[in-house]
N, C-alpha and C positions, 0 to 999 in steps of 0.2 A: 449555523446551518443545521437540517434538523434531521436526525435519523432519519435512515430507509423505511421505509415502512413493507418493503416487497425487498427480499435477498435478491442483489443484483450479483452474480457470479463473478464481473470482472473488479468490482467492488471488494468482494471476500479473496481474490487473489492478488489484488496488491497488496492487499491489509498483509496478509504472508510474506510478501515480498519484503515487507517494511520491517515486519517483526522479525524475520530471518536475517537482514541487514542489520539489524538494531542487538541481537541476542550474538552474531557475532565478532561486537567490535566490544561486546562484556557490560554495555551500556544499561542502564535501568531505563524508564521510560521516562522518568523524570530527568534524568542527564541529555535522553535524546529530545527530549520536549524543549529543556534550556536551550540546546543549541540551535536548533530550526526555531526558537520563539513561538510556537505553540502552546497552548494550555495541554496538559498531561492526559487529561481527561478526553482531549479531543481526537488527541494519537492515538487513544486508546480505543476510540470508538474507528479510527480508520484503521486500524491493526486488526479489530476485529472486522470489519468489510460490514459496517454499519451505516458506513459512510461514502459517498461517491466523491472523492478528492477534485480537489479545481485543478486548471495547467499551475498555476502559481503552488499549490502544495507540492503537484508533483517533480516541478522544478526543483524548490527550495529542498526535498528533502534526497532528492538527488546530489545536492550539494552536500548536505548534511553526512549524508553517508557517501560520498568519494565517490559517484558510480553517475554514468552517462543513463540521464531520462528515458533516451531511447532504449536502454539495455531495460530499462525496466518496463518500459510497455512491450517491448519484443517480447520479453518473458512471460507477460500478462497475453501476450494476443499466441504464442508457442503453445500453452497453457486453453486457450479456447479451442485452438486450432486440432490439438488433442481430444479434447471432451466430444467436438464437432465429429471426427472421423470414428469415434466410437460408438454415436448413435444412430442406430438403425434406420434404413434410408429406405 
């Protein structure tokens, strides 16, 4: 799949989500790549919110890191929901 080519917001806040999930279970990115079966490289660009993740990434690394899917988009949309209430109307 090919890079963003425009910073999509909810994009750059799972990447967060992931890398904050993944930094503290002490994992490298290469341990969390082996275990979800991703290429390293690819994490790395959805860590970085380079990337718009499918349902099936976000499934699987929901799996990966112990945590319900939904807590992680609730977090991602908590997180909009914030930015949204802050800009001037």
């Amino acid at each position: 799949m090919p890079k963003l080519s425009i910073v999509n917001r909810d994009a750059v806040r799972f990447g967060a989500i992931l890398h904050r999930l993944r930094l503290a279970r002490g994992w490298s990115i290469t341990t969390a790549a082996r275990r979800s079966g991703m290429n390293p490289t690819y994490l790395g660009t959805l860590e970085k919110g380079r990337n718009m993740p499918s349902l099936e990434t976000l499934l699987e690394m929901a799996d990966v890191y112990g945590v319900r899917a939904a807590d992680i988009v609730r977090e991602v949309e908590e997180a909009r929901a914030l930015r949204d209430s802050r800009s001037p109307s």
